[in-house]
N, C-alpha and C positions, 0 to 999 in steps of 0.2 A: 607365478609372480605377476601380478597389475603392474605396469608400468606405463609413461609418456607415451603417445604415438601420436602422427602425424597423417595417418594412412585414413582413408573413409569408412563412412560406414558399412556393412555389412548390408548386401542385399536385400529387401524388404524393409528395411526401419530409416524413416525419409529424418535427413537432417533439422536439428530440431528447430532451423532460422529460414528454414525451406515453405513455401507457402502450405503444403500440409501435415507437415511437422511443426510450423507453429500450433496448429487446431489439438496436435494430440503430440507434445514431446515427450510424453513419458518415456515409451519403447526406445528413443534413444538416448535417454539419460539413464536406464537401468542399462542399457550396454554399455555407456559410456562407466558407470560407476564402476562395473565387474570386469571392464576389458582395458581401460583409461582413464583413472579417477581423475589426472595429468591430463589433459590431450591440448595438441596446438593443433586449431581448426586451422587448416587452407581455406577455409570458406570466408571467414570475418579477419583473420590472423591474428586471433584472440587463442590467451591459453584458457581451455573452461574446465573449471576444478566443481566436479559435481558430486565427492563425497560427502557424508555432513562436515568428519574432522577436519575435511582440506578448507570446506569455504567457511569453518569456525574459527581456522588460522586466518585465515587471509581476511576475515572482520574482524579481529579481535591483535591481531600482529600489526604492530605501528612501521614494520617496515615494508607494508603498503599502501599505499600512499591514497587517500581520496583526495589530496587536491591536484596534484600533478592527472589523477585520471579526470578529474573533471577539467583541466588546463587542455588536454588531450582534442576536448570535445570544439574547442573555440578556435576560429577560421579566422574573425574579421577585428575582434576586440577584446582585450582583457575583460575579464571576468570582477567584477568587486568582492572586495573581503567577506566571506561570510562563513556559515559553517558546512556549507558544501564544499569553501576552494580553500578551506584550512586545514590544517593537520594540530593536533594536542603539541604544546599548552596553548595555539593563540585560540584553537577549536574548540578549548575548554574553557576561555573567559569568553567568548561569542554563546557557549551553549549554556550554562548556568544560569543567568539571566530568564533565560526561557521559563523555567520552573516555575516562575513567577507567574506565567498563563498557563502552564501545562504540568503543574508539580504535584502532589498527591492532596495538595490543600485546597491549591487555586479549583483543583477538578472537583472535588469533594462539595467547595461553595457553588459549581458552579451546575453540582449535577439537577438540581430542580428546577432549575431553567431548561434544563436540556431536556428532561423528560415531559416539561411545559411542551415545549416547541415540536417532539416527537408526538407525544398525544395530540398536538391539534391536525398532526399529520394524519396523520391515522386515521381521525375523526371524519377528518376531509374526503378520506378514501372510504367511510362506513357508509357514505350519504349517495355513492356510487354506485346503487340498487340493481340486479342487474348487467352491467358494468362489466368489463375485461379492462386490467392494470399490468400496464409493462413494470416489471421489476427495477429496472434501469431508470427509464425515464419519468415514472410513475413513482416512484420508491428512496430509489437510490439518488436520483440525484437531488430532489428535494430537501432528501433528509440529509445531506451533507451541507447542503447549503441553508438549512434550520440549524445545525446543530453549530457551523463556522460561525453564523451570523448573530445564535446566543451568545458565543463566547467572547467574539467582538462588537457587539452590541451594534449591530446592522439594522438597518430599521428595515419593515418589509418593502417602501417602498423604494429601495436602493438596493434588493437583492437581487433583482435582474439582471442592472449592470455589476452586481459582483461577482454573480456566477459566472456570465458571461468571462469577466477577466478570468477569473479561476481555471476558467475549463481552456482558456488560450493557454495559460501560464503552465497547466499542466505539462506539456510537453517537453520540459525540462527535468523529469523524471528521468525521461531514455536516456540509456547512455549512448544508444547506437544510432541516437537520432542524425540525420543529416546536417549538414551545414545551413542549408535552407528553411528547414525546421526548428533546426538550433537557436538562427536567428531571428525566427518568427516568434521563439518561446521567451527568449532573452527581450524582445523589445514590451511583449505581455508583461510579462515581471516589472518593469521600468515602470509599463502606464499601472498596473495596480498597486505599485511602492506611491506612485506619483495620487493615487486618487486615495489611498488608505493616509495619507501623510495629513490630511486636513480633519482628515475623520478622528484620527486618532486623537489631536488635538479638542475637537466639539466635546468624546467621550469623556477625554481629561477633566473636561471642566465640570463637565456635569453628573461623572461618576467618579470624583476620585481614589476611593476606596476599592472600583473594579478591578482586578486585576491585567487588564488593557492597563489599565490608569500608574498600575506601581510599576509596570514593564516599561511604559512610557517614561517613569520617572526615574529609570535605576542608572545610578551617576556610572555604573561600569564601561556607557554603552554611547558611545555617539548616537544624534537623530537618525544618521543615515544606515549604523549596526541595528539600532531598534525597530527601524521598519522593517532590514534584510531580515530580522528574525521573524516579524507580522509574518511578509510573504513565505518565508520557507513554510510557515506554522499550515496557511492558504492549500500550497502547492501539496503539501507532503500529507494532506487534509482531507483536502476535497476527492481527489483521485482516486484515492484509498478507497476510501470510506463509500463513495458510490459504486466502486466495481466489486468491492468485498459485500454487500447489502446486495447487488445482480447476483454474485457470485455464489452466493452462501444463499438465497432462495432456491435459487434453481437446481444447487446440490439439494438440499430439504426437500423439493415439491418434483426431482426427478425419479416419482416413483412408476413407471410403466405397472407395477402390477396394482397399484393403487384401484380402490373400484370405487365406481362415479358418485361422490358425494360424501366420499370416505375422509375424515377430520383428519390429516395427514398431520399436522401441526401439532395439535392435542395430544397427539401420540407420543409426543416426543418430550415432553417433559420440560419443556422451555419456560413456563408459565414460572418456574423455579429459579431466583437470580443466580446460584449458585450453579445451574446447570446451562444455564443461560451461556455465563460467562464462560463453562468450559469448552461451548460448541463453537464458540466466537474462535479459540485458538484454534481449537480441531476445524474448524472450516479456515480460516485463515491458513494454516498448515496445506490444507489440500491443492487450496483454489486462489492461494492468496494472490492480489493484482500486482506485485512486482517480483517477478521471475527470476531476478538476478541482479547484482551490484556492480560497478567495476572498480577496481583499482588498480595501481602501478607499483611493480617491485623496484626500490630503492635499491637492493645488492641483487647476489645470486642467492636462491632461500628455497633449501631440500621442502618440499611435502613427499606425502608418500605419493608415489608415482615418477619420481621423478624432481627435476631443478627444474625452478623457472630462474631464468635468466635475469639480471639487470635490467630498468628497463621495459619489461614486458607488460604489458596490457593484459588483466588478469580477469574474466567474471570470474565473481562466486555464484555458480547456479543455485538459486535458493530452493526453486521450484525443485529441483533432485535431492538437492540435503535433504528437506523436510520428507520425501518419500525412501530414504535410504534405510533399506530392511536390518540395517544393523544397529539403527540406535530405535525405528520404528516397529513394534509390531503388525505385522498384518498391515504395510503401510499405503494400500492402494485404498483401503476401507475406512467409512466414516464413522467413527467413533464419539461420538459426543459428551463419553465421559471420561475419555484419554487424560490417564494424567499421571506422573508427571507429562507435562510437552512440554519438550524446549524447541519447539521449531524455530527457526529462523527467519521466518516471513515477514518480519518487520527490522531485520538489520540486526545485529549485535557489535559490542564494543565499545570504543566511544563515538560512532556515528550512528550506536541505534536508534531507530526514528523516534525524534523526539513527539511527533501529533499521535503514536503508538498509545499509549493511556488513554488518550481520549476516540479513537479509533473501537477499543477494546469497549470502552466503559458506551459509548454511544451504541457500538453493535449489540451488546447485550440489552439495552434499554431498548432498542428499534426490535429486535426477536421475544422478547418476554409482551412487547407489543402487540406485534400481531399476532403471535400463538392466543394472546388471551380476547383480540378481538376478534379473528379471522381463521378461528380451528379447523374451520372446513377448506380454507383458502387450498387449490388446485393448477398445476398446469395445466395450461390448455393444449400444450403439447409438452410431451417428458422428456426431448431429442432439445438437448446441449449444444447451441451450434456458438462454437467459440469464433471471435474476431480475430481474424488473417493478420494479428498486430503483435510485434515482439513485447512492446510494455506499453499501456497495462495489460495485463491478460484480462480479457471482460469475455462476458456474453453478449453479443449483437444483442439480442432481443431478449424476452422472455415473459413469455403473456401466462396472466397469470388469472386466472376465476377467483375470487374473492370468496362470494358469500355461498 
């Protein structure tokens, strides 16, 4: 019988918040699943529920809490309304709204622009003859801040300083972030609320049909709700979408037995939207950049394993759901025609991430991309070296041979 515990790991399999059990937490998240799916770390004093069904409750059960856990994170100053520090019904008239930039219509109008702005990416990196391309820096972070700055019509010559804001602002992802960091991520969010607030405005007038434009205009929403929703759209955006675009090459192009000049890409069927899109979940699933969620239990509330307590400060480790051999086959392996997947890697419930759609639909456009320009595209080294960082999960590096 699996049940709570409180006791450490088992010799050999380094704690998964340990500097090298962040690089590889698997090994302790399958013992955690089969010996703890419950467990209260002594390490963070977190309870971390790493079965899929436990962190499907605790995303999907409204008796825990993401705004008290977000309340949890703040030292020096309340937090403003939004839909990270609200709980259903106010979290459901703050997230509605959104649809309007991120809804299956607004994304639909909005995807030829996106595919504009990815193709001139690409194009950019064909002219690179010769050439070695980091994934990251080269790739990924580009093409989040092309595909952000389609959607809120960014001009190129003010994407510097938006990325710039973006990549500060990020850090309000973590939930384990420090105090220090906490308050370094919260003052980002302020100056890019503060420098999108004018912008927003120029777009209004001059696109008011964009969907920027009907967001702007929707009577549900104070000016100060409708920028909190821009930035969430920003932070839960940009992040993503660059470590998943590192994350998901270097799953693809880590073939050691690959031979030198071998079309790695081509082989794999990407060139097909339809298969495109499947590999986007199945790598997301694997390698996806946010590891885990937190929330606060409101009462005492059985999962199996055990009660968490009132009170208690919960992850859901998303990163162990998504590999839990009982709802996954074969879950350590990359499948790119897995389906159904219901992984978890983008949140479920009513706080599943809302930039998720366009995460999806951009990854799939940016992989049917380069598989069709870049089939021969190569690591220049096939060794995976992950960043020593609880969230995001990224790869430090990843050089990549092109042509």
């Amino acid at each position: 019988m699996r049940s709570m515990t409180t006791g450490g790991l088992p010799p050999g399999i380094f704690h998964p918040f340990s500097p090298r059990g962040r690089v590889d937490p698997y090994p302790a998240y399958r013992w955690l699943q089969e010996h703890a799916p419950l467990y209260l770390d002594n390490f963070s004093r977190l309870w971390l529920v790493t079965s899929y069904p436990g962190c499907s409750v605790v995303l999907r059960d409204q008796r825990f809490s993401a705004a008290l856990a977000q309340r949890r994170r703040v030292r020096d100053e309340a937090l403003p309304s939004s839909m990270l520090t609200t709980d259903p019904p106010e979290h459901g008239r703050l997230r509605g709204p959104g649809t309007l930039l991120l809804g299956p219509a607004a994304l639909h109008s909005q995807t030829p622009l996106i595919e504009a702005e990815i193709g001139k990416l690409l194009a950019g990196l064909g002219t690179r003859t010769g050439e070695d391309a980091d994934a990251i820096a080269d790739i990924g972070e580009p093409l989040a801040v092309a595909v952000l700055s389609s959607l809120l019509r960014i001009d190129p010559a003010d994407r510097t300083a938006f990325a710039g804001l973006a990549r500060r602002a990020s850090v309000n992802l973590d939930p384990l972030a420090g105090a220090e960091a906490g308050a370094a991520g919260r003052r980002a969010v302020g100056e890019l609320t503060s420098w999108l607030d004018p912008h927003v405005t120029a777009v209004s007038r001059a696109e008011p049909d964009s969907p920027l434009a009907r967001l702007a205009a929707d009577p549900r929403l104070t000016r100060q709700e409708m920028l909190g929703i821009l930035s969430l759209v920003v932070v839960g955006g940009y992040a993503p979408l660059t470590e998943f675009t590192g994350n998901a090459l270097g799953r693809l192009l880590s073939r050691p037995d690959a031979r030198p000049g071998e079309p790695v890409l081509a082989g794999l069927g990407l060139t097909d939207p339809g298969r495109a899109e499947t590999a986007v979940d199945e790598l997301l699933r694997l390698d996806g950049p946010i590891p885990f969620i937190a929330r606060v239990a409101t009462c005492d509330i059985e999962l199996a394993g055990g009660r968490v307590p009132a009170g208690a400060q919960v992850l859901a480790v998303l990163a162990a759901a998504n590999r839990d051999p009982d709802v996954f086959a074969d879950p350590d392996r990359a499948d790119l025609s897995r389906a159904p997947n219901p992984h978890l890697a983008m949140g479920a419930g009513p706080h599943f991430c809302l930039a998720a759609p366009l995460i999806r639909r951009a990854g799939a456009i940016a992989l049917r991309g380069l598989a069709g320009r870049f089939p021969r595209a190569r690591a220049i080294d096939p060794v995976q070296r992950w960043a020593p960082a609880l969230l995001p999960r990224k790869l430090t590096a990843f050089g990549i041979r092109l042509n």
